[in-house]
C-alpha positions in Angstrom: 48.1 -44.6 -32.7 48.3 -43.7 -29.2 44.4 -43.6 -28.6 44.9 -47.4 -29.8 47.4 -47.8 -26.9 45.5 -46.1 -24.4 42.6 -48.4 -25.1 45.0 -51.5 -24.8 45.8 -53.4 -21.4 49.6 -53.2 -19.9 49.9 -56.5 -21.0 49.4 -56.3 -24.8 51.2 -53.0 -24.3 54.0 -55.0 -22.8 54.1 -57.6 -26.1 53.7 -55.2 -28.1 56.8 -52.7 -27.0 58.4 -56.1 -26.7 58.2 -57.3 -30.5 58.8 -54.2 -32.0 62.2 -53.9 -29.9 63.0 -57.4 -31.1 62.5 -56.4 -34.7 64.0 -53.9 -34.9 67.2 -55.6 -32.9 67.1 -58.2 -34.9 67.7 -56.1 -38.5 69.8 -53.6 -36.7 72.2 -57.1 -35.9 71.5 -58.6 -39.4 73.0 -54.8 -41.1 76.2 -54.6 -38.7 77.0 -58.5 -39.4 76.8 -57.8 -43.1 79.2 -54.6 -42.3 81.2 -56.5 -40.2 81.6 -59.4 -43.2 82.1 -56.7 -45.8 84.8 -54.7 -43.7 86.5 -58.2 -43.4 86.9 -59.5 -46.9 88.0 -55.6 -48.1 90.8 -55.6 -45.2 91.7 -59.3 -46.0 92.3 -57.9 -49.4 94.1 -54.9 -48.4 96.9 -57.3 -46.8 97.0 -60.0 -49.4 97.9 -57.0 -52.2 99.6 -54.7 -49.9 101.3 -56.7 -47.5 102.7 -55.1 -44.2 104.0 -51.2 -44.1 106.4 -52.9 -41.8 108.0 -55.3 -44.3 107.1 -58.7 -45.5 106.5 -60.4 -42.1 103.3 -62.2 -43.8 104.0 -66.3 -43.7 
């Protein structure tokens, strides 16, 4: 693989490096926003059956 980007000009290198950052970005985003949305709903829960360890201050 590296011979292949020896061979290449600092441009494709450049595109390359580029979209393969991007990528990998881009599903690194898509797992933490399904976290995000699952850590969410579960706390949501936690409060609606739980309520407050204050008291009932909920409206």
């Amino acid at each position: 693989m590296f011979k292949k980007l020896g061979k290449m000009n600092i441009g494709k290198r450049l595109k390359n490096a580029f979209t393969q950052i991007i990528f990998v970005f881009g599903v690194l985003s898509i797992l933490i926003m399904a976290v995000i949305f699952y850590t969410a709903s579960k706390y949501e829960r936690v409060l609606d059956y739980y309520a407050y360890p204050q008291g009932d201050i909920a409206p």
